[in-house]
N, C-alpha and C positions, 0 to 999 in steps of 0.2 A: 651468437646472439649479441647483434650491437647496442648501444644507449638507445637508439632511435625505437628497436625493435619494444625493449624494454618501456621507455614511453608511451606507445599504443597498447601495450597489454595493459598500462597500468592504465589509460586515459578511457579502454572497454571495460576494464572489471569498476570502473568508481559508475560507470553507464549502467553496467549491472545493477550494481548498489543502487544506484539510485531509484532504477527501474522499480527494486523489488520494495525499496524504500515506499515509493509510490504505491505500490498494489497493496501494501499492507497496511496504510493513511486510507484508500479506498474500500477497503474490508474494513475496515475499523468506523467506518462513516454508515458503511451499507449496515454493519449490526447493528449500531446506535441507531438510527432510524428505525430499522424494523423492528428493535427493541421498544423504542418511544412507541409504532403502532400496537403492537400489543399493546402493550400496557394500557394505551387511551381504550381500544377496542373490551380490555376487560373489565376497565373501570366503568364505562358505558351498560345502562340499565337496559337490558335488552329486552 
């Protein structure tokens, strides 16, 4: 395993990170909204 090889694993696992970084910002977005509709929908005098 040379520097170089070493460099691309590190420059895919921080793409990983990041990726996952991302989808957990976007799950944290998608609850808090469907959280907020609930919420309006129960406060709402039906």
């Amino acid at each position: 395993m040379t520097r170089l090889d070493g460099k691309k694993i590190l420059k895919f696992t921080g793409r990983m990170i990041a990726a996952m970084l991302l989808m957990l910002l976007a799950l944290f977005f998608v609850i808090q909204i469907f959280t907020v509709i609930v919420l309006w929908l129960a406060d709402k005098p039906v």
